[in-house]
gemmi code that builds the backbone of each chain (N, CA, C; Angstrom):
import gemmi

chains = {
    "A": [
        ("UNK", (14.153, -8.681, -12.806), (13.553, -7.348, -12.889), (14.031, -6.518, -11.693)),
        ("UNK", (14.178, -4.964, -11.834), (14.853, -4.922, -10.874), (13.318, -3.977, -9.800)),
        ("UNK", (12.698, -4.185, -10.444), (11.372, -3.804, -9.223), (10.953, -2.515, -9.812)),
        ("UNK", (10.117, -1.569, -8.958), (9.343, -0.593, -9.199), (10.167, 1.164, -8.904)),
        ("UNK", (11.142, 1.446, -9.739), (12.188, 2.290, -9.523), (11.694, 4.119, -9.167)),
        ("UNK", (12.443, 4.236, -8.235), (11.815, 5.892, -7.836), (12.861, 6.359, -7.967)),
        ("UNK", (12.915, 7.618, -8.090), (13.734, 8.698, -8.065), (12.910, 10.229, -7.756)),
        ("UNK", (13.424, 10.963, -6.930), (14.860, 10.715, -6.334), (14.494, 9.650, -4.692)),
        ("UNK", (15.481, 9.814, -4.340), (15.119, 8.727, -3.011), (14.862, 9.705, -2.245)),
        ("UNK", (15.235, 10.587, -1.787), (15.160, 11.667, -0.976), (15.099, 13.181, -1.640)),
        ("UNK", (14.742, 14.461, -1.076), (14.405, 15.520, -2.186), (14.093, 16.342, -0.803)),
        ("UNK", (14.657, 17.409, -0.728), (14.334, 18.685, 0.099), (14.650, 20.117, -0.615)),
        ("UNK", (13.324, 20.550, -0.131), (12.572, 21.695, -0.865), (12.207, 22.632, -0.831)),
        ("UNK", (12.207, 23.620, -0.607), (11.321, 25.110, -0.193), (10.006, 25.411, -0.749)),
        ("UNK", (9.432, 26.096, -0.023), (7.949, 26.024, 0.337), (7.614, 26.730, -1.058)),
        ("UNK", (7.204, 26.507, -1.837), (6.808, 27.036, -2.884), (7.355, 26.813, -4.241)),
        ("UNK", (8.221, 25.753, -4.543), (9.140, 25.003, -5.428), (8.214, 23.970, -5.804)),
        ("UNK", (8.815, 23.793, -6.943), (7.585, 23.217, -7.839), (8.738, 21.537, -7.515)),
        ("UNK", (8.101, 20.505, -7.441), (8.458, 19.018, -7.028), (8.050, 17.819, -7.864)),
        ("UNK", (9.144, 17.402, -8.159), (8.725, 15.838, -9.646), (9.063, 14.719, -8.743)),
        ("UNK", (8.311, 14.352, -9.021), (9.046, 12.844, -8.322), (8.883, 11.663, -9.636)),
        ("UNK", (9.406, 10.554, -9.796), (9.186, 9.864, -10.972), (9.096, 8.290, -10.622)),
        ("UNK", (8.479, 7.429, -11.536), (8.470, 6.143, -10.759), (8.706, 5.824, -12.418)),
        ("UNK", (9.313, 3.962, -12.377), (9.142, 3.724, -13.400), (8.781, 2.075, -13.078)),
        ("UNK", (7.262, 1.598, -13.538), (6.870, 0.679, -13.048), (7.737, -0.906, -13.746)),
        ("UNK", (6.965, -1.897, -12.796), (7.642, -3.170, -13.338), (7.157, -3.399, -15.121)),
        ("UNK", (8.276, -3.896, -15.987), (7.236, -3.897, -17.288), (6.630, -5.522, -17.283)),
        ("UNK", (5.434, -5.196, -17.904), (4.320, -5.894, -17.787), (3.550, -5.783, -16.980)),
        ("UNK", (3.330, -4.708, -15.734), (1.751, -4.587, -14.772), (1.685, -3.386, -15.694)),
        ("UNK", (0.046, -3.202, -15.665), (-0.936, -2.470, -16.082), (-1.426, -1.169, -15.609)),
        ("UNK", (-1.488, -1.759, -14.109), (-1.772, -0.988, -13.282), (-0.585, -0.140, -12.543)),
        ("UNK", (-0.806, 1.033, -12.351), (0.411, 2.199, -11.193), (-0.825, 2.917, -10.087)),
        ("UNK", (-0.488, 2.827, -9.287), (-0.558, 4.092, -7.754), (0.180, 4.825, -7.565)),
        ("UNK", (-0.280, 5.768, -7.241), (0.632, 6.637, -6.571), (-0.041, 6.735, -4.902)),
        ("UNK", (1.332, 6.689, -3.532), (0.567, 6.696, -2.195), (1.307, 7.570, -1.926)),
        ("UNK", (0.562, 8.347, -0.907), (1.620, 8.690, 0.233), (1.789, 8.513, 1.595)),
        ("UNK", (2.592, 8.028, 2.096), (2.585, 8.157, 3.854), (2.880, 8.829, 4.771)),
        ("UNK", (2.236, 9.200, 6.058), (2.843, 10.132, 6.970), (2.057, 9.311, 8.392)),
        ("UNK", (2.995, 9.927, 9.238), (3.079, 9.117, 10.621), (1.186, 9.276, 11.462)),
        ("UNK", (1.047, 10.177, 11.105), (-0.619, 11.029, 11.366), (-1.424, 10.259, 10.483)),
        ("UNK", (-1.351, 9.790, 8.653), (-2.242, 9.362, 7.790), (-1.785, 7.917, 7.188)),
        ("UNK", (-1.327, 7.758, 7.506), (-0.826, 6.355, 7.389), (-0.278, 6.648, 5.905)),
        ("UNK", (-1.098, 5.130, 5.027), (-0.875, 4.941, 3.659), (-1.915, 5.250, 2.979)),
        ("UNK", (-1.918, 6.468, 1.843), (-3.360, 6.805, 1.172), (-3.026, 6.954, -0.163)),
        ("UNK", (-3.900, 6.423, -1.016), (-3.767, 6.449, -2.098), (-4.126, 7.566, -2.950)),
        ("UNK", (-3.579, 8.017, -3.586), (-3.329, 9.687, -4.388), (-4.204, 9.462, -5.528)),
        ("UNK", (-3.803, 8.698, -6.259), (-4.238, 8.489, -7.997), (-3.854, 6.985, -8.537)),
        ("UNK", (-4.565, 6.638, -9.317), (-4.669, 5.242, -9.781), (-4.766, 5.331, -11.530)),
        ("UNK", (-3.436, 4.600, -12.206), (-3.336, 4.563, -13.575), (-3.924, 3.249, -13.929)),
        ("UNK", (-4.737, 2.843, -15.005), (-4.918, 1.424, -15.753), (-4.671, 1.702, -16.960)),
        ("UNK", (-3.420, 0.661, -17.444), (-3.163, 1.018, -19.109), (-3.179, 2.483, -19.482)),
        ("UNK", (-2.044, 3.078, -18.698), (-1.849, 4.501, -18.982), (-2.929, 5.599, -18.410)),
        ("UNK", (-3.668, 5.082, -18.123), (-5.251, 6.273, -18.213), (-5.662, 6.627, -16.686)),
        ("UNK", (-5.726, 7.595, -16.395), (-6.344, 7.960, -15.029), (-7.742, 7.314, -14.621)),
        ("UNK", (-7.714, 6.497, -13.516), (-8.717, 5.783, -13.512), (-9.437, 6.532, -11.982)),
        ("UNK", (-9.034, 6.844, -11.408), (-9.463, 7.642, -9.947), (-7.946, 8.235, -9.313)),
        ("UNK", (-8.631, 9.607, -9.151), (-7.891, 10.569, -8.513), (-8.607, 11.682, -7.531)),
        ("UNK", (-9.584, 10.506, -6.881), (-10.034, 11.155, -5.972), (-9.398, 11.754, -4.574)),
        ("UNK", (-8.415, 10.986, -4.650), (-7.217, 11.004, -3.583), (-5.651, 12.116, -3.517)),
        ("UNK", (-5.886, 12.904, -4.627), (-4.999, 13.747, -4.518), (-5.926, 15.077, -4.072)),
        ("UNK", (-4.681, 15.221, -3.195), (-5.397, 16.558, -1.994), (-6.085, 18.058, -2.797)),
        ("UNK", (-5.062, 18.368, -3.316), (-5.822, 19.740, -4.210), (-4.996, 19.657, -5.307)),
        ("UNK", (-6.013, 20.950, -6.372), (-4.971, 21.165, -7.340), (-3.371, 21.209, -7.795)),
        ("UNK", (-2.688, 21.288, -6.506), (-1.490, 21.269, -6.626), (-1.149, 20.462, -6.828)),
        ("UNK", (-1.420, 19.077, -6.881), (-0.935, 17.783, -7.069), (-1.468, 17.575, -8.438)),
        ("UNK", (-0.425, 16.711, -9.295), (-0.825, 16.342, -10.615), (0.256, 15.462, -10.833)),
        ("UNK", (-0.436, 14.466, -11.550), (0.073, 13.098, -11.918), (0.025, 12.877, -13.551)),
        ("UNK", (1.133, 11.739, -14.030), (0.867, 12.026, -15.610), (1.554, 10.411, -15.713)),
        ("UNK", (1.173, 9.661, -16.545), (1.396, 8.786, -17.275), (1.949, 8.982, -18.643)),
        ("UNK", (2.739, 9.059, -19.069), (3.035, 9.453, -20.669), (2.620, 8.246, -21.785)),
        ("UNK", (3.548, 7.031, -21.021), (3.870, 5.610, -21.390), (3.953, 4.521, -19.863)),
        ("UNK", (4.084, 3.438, -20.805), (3.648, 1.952, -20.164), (4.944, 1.715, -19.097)),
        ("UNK", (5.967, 2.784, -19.061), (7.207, 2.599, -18.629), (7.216, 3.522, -17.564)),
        ("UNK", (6.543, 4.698, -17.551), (7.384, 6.082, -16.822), (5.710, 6.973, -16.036)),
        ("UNK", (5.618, 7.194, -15.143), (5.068, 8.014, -14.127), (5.416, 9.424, -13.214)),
        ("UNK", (4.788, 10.389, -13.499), (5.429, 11.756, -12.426), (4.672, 12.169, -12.032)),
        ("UNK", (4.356, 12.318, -10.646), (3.460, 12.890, -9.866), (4.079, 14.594, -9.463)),
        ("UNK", (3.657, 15.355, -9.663), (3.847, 16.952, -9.234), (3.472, 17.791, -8.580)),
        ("UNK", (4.238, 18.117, -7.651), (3.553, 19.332, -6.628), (3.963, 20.602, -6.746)),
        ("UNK", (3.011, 21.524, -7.721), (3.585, 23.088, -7.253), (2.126, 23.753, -7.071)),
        ("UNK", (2.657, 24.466, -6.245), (3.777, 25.046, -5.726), (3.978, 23.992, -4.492)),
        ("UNK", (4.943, 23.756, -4.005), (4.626, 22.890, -2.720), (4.597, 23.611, -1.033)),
        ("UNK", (4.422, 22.804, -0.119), (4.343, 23.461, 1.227), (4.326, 22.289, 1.572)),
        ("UNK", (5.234, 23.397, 3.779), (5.412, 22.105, 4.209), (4.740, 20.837, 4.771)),
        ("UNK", (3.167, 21.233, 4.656), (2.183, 20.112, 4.621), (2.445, 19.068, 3.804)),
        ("UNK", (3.378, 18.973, 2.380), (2.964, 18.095, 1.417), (4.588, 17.039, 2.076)),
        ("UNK", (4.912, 17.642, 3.032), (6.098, 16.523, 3.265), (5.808, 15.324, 4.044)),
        ("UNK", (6.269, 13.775, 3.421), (6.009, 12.744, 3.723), (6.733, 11.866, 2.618)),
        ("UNK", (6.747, 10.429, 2.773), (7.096, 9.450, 1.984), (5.981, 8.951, 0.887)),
        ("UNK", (6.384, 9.335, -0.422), (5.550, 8.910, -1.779), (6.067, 7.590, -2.099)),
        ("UNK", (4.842, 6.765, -2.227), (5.573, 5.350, -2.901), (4.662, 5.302, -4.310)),
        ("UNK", (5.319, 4.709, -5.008), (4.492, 4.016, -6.528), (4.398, 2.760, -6.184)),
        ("UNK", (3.506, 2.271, -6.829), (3.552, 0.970, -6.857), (2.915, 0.600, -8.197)),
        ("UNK", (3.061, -1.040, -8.704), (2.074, -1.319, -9.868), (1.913, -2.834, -9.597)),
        ("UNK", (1.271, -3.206, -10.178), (0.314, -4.216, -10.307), (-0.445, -5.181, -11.646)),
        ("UNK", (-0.397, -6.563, -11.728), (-0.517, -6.916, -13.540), (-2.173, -7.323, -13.126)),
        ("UNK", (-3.218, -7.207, -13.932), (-3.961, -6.961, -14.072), (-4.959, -6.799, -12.634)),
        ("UNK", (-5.766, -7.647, -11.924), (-6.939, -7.223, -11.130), (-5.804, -6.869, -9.631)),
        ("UNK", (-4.626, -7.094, -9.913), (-3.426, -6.793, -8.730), (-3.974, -7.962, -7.999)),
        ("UNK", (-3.922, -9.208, -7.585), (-4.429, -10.204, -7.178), (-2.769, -11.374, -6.549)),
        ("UNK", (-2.286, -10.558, -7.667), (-0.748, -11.531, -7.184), (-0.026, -10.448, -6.527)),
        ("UNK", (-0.644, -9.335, -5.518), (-0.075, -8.153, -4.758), (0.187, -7.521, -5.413)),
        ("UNK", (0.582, -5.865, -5.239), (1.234, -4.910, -5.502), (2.564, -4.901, -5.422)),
        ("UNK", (3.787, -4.402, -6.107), (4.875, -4.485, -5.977), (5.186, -2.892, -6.070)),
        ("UNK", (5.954, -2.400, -4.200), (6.188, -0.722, -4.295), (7.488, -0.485, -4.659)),
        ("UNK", (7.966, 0.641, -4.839), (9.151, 0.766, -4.759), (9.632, 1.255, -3.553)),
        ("UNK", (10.693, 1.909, -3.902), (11.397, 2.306, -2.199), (10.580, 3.512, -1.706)),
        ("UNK", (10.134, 4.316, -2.724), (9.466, 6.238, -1.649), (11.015, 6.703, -2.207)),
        ("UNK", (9.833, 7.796, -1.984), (10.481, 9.246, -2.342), (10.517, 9.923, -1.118)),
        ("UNK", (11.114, 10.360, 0.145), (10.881, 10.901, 1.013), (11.086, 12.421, 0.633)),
        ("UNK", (9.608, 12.889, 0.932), (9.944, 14.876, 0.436), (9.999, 15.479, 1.743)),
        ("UNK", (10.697, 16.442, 2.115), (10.424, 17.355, 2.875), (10.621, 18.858, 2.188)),
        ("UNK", (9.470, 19.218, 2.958), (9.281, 20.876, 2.583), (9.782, 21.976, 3.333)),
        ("UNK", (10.483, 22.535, 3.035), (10.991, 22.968, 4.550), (10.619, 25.164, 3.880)),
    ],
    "B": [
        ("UNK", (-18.661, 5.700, 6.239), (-17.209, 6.011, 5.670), (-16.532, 4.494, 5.616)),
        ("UNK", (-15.819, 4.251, 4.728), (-15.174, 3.065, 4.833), (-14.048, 3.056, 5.528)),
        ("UNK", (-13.765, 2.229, 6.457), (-13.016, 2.132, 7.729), (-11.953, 0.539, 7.924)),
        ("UNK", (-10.994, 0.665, 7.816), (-9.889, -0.175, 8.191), (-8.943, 0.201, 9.699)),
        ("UNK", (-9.428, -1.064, 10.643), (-8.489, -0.929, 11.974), (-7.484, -1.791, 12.213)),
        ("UNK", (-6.414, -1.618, 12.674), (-5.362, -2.649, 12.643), (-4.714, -1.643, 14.413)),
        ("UNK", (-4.572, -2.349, 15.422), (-3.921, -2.047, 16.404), (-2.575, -1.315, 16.564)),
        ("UNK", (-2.955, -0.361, 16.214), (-1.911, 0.617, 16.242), (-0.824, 0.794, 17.317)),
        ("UNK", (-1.090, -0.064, 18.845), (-0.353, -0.120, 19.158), (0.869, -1.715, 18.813)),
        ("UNK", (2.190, -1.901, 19.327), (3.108, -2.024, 18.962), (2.471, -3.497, 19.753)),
        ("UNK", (2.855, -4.839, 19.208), (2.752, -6.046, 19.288), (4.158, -6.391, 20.265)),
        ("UNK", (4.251, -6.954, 21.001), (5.952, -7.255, 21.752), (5.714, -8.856, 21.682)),
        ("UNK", (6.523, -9.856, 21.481), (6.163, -11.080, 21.821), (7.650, -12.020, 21.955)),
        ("UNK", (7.821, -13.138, 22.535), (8.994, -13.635, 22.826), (9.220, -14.538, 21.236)),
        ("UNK", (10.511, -14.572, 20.868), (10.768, -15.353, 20.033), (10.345, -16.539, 19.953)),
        ("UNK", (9.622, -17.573, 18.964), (9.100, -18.690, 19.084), (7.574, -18.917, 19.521)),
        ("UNK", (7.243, -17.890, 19.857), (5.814, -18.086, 20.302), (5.083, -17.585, 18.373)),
        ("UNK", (3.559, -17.670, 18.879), (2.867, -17.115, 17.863), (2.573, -15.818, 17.992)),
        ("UNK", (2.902, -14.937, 16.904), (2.055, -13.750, 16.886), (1.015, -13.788, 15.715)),
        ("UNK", (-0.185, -13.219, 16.401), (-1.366, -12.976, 15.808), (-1.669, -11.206, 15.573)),
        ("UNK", (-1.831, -11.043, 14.806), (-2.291, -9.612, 14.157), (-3.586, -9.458, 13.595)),
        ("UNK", (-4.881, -8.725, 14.258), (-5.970, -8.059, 13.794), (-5.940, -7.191, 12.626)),
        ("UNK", (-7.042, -7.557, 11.809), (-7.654, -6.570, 10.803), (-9.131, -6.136, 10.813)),
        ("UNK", (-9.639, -5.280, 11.231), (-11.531, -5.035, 10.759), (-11.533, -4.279, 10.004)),
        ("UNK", (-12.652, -4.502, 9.471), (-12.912, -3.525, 8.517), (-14.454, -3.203, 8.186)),
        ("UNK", (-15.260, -2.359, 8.033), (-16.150, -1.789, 7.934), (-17.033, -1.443, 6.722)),
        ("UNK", (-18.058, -1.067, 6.412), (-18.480, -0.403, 5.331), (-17.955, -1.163, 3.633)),
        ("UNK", (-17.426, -2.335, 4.164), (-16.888, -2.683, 3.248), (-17.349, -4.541, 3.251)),
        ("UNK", (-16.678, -4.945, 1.125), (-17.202, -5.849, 0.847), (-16.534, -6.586, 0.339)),
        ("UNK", (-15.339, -6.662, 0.668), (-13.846, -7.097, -0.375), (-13.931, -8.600, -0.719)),
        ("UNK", (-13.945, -8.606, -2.161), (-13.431, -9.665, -3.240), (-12.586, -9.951, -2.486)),
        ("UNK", (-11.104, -9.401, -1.934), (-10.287, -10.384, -0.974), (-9.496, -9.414, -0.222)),
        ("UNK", (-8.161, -9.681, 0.363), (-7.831, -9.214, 1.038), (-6.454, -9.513, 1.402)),
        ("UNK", (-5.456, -8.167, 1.424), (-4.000, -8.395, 1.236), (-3.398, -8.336, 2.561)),
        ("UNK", (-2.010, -8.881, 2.444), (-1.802, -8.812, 3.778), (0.095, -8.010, 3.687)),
        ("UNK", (0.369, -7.215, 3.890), (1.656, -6.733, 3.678), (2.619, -6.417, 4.833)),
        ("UNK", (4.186, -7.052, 4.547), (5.115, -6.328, 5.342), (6.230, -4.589, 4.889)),
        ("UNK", (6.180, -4.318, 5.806), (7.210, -3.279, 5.722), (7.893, -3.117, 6.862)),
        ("UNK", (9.313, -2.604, 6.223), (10.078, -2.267, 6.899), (10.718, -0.817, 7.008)),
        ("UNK", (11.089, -0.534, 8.707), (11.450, 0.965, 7.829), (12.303, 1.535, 6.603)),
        ("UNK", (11.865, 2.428, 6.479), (12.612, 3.615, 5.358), (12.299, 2.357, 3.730)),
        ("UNK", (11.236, 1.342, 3.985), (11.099, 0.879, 2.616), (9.463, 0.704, 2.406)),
        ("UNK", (9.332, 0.110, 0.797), (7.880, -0.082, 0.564), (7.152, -1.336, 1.206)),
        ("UNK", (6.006, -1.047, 1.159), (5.585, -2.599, 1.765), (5.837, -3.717, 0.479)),
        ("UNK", (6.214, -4.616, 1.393), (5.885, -5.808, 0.322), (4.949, -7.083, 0.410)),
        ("UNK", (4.258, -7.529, -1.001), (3.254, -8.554, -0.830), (3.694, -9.461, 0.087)),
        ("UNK", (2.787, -9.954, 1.149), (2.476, -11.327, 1.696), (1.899, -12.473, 1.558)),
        ("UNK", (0.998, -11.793, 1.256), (-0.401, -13.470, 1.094), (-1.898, -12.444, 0.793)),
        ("UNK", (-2.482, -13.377, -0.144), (-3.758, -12.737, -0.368), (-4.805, -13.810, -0.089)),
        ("UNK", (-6.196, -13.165, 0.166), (-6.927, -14.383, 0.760), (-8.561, -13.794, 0.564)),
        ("UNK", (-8.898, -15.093, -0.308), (-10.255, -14.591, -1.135), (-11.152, -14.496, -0.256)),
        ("UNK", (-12.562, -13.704, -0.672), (-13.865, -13.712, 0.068), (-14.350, -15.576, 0.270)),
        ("UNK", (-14.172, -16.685, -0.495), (-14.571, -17.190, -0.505), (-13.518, -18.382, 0.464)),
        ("UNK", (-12.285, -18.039, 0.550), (-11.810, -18.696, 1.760), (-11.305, -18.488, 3.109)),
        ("UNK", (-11.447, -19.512, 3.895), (-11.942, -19.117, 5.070), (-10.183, -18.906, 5.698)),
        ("UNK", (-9.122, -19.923, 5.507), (-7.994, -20.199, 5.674), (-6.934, -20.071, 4.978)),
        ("UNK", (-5.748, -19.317, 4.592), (-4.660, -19.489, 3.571), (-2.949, -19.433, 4.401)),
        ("UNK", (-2.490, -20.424, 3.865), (-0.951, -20.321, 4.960), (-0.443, -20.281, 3.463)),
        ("UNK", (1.176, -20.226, 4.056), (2.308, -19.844, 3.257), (3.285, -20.160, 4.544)),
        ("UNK", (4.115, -21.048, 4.625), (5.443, -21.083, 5.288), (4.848, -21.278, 6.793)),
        ("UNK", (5.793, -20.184, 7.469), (5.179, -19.722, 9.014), (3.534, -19.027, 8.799)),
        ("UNK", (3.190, -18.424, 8.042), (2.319, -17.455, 7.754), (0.822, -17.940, 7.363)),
        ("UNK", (-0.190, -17.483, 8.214), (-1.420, -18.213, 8.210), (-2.326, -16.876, 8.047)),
        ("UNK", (-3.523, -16.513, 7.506), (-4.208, -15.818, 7.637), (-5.532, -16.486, 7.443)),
        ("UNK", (-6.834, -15.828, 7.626), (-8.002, -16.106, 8.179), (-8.809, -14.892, 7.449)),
        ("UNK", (-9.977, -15.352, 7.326), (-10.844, -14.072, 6.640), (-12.415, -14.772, 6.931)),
        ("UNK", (-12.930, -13.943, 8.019), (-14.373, -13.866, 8.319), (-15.103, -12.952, 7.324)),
        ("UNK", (-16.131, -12.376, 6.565), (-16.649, -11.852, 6.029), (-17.853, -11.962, 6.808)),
        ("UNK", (-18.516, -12.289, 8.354), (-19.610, -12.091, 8.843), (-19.158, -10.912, 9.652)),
        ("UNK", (-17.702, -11.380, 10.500), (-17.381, -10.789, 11.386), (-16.889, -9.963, 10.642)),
        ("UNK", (-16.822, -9.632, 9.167), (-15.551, -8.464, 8.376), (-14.166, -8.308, 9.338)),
        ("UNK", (-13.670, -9.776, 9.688), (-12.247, -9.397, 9.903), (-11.005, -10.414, 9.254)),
        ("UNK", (-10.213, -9.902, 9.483), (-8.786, -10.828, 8.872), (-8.037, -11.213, 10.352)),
        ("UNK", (-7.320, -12.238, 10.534), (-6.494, -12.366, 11.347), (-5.072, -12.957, 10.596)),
        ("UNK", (-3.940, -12.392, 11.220), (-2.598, -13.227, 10.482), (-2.291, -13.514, 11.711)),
        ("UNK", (-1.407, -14.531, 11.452), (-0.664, -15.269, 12.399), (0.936, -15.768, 12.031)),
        ("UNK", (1.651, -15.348, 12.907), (2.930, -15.845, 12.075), (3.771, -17.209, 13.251)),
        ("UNK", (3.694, -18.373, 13.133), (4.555, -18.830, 13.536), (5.646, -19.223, 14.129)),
        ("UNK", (5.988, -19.721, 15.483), (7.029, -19.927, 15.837), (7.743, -18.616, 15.274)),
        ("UNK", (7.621, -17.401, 15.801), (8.226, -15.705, 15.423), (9.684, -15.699, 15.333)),
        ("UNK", (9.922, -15.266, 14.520), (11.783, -14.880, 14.552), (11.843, -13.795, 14.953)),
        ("UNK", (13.391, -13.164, 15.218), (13.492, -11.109, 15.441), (13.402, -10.584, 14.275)),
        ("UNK", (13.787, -11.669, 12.998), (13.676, -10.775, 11.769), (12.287, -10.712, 11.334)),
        ("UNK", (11.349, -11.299, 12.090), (9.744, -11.618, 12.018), (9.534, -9.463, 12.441)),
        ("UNK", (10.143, -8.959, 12.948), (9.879, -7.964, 13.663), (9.856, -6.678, 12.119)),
        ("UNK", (8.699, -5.860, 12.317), (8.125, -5.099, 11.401), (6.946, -4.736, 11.249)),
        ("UNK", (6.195, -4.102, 10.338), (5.042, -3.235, 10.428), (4.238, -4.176, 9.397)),
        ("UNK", (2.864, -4.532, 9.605), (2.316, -5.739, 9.171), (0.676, -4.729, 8.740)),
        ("UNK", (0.473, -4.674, 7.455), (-0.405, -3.973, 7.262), (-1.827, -4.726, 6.481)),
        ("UNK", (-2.592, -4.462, 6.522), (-4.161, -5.206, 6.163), (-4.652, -4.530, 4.907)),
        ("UNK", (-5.212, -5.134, 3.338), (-5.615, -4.094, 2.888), (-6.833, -4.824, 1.959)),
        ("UNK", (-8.252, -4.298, 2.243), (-9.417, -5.008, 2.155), (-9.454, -4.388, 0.335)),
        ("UNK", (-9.389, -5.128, -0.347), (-10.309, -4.465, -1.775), (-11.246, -4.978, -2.353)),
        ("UNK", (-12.548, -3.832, -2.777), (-13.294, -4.367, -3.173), (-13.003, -4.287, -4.918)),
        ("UNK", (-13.601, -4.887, -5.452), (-13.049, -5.376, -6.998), (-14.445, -4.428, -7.545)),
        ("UNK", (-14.011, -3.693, -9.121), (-15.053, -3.127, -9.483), (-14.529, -2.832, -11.134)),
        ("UNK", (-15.353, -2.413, -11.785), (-15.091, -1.984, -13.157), (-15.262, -0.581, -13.731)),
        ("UNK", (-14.442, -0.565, -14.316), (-14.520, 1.029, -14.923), (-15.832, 1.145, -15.973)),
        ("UNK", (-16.113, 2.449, -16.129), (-17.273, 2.586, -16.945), (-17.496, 1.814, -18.086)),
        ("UNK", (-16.299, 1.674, -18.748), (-16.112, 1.048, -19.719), (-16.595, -0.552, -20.157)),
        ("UNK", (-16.834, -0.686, -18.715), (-16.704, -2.311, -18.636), (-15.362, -3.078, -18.422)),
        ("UNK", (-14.374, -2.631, -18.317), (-13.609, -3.528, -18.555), (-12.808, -3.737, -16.825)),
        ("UNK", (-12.296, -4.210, -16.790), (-12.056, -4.663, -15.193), (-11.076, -3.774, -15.017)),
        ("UNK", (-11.242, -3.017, -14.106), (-10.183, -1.763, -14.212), (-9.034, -2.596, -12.763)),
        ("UNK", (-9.234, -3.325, -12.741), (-8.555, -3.630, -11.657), (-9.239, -3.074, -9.709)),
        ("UNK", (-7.942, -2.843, -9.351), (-8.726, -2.652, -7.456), (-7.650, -2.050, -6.694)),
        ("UNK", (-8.337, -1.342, -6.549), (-7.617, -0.395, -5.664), (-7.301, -0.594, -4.410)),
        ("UNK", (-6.377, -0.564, -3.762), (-5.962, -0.899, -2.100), (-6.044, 0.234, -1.706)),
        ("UNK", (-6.850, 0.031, -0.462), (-6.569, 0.844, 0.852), (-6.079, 0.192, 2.225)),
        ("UNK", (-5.237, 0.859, 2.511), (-4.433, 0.159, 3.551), (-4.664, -0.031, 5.219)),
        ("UNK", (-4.435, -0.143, 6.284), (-4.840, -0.091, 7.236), (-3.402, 0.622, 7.657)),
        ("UNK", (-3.533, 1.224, 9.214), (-2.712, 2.015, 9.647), (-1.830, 1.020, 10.383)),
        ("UNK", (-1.465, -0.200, 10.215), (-0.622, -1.298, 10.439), (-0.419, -1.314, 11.498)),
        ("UNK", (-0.159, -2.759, 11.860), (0.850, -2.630, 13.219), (2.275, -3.206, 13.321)),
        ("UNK", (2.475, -2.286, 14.401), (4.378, -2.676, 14.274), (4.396, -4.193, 15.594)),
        ("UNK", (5.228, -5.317, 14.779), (5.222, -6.482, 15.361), (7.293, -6.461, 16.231)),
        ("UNK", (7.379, -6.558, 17.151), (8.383, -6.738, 17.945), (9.079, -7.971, 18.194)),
        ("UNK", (9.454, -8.932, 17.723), (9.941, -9.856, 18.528), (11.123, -10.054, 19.259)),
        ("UNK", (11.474, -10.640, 20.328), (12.381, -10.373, 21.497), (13.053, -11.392, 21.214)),
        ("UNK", (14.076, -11.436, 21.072), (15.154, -12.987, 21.349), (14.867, -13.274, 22.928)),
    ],
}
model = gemmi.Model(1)
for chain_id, residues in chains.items():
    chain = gemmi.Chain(chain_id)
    for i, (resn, *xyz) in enumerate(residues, 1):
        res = gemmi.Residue()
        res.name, res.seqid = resn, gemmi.SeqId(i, " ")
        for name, pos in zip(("N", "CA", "C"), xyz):
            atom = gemmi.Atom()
            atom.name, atom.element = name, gemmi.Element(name[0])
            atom.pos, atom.b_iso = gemmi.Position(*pos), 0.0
            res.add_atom(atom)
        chain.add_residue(res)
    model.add_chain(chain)
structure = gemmi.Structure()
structure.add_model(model)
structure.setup_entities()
């Protein structure tokens, strides 16, 4: 398997540009996250998929952020308009059922907003 | 507020000795508890997980510990290599179910890690 795939790896942006980032999880976990990191907030968790379905998204900062599950394969988290607050490293990760045999992330998306 | 500490400052230690790494955690009741490496410019990756109900779990060099009086974790890594050197993160979850009933799984929250050094 070749793991938990992101795109793009890197992405720079202007302040008000609308931003996709995409993950495509391992097949067979259930579960997807979306995190983000920054040197100030460490690692925080944005939104949490089970079997496609938004299960808590208490963790995405404001409306500007939006996340979508379509299928069991593919994930996009979205920022518009963006700013340069929202720059930092996004990871996905997923997980097969209670995530008990760890999480598996992918590499991040490093955004900057400039 | 639920609270995860991990020594944010930077661990230095001579090759071959043991390094030990702190976890507390607070406000919290975790079913178990993960233990992750990263490296820069990548994701963390699984280490070792270690239930509420045991006290001890190794793997290789790699030992961890889980008090649930004291709510802390300790890892320990073994006779340290330089490639032992990296950011070692703690992540307490408590296990819960969606409305539905059905086990929605568990969410990680992470600790603000610490970066481990080892020196040849």
């Amino acid at each position: 398997d070749a793991g938990v795939i992101q795109s793009p790896r890197h992405e720079v942006t202007e302040m008000g540009q609308e931003v996709t980032l995409r993950c495509k999880p391992i097949s067979g976990h259930n579960s997807l996250f979306w995190y983000r990191q920054t040197m100030m907030r460490g690692l925080e968790l944005l939104i949490y998929f089970n079997n496609n379905v938004p299960i808590d998204d208490s963790g995405m900062p404001e409306d500007r952020f939006s996340a979508k599950m379509p299928n069991a394969s593919f994930s996009t988290l979205k920022i518009q308009p963006s700013e340069p607050r929202d720059s930092a490293v996004y990871f996905c990760a997923s997980s097969f059922g209670t995530g008990a045999g760890g999480y598996t992330f992918g590499s991040g998306t490093r955004l900057t907003v400039v | 507020s639920q609270k995860i500490e991990q020594n944010s400052e930077a661990l230095n230690i001579q090759e071959g000795k043991t390094a030990t790494l702190t976890c507390n955690y607070t406000n919290y009741s975790p079913a178990y508890l993960q233990w992750y490496r990263q490296d820069p410019g990548r994701g963390p990756v699984f280490l070792l997980l270690i239930r509420e109900n045991e006290k001890e779990k190794r793997k290789e060099r790699l030992k961890v510990t889980f008090d649930t009086t004291l709510k802390q974790s300790l890892f320990h890594i073994t006779a340290s290599q330089p490639a032992d050197s990296a950011t070692y993160l703690c992540a307490p979850s408590p296990s819960y179910n969606s409305p539905s009933g059905n086990n929605a799984g568990n969410m990680l929250t992470f600790g603000g890690g610490t970066r481990l050094m080892v020196k040849p």
